[in-house]
C-alpha positions, -999 to 999 in steps of 0.1 A, spaced: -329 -338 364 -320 -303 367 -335 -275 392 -339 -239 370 -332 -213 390 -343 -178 369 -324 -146 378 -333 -114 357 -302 -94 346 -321 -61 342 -326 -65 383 -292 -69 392 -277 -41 409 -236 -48 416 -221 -34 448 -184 -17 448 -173 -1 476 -205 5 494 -220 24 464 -246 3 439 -248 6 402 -266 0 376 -253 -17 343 -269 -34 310 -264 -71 313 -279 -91 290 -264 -122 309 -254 -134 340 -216 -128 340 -193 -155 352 -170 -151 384 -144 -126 378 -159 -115 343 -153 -75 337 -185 -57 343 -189 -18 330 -220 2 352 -239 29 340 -217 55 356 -183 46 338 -168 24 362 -160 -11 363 -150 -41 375 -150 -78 377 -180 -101 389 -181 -116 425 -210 -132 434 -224 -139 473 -259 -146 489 -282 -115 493 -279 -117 530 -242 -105 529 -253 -76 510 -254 -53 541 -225 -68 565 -204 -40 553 -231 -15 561 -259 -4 537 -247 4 499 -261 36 489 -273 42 449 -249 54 430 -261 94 416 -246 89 379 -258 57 376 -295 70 382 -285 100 362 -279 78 334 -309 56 343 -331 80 343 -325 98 308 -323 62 293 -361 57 301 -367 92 297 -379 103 333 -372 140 349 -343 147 368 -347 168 393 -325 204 390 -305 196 421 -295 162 414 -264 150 433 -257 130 397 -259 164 376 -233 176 395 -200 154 377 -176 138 401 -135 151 389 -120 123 372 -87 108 394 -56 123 382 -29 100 371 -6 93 400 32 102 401 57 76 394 
């Protein structure tokens, strides 16, 4: 016998560094499978109970992953946006 347990991926919002995304899973991803939000960024799948979620402090949203949320479903932005406003990309380090 076997205990289902449903999780919907379209509600899963991954944490890194404090900041949470959103991405377009069609699946649960495995442990340490690559994961690419929204916003650009990635990285791989960890997975702990909800009530670690804030024991590093409270994640905040991520702007350019509502940005891109947001024109997906076709909703407004608002002018002043932090999300509107592009973050500089990193610039490759000196070797």
């Amino acid at each position: 016998m076997t205990a289902l347990i449903y999780i919907d991926p379209t509600a899963i919002h991954p944490v890194i560094d404090g900041v949470w995304h959103r991405t377009t899973l069609t699946a649960i991803p495995a442990p340490g499978d690559g994961i690419t939000m929204l916003c650009g960024e990635s990285a791989a799948a960890e997975f702990e109970p909800l009530k670690q979620r804030t024991a590093h402090g409270v994640p905040t949203q991520c702007p350019y992953c509502d940005v891109a949320y947001r024109r997906a479903l076709g909703w407004s932005i608002p002018p002043n946006h932090p999300g509107l406003h592009r973050r500089p990309r990193a610039l490759p380090r000196p070797r």
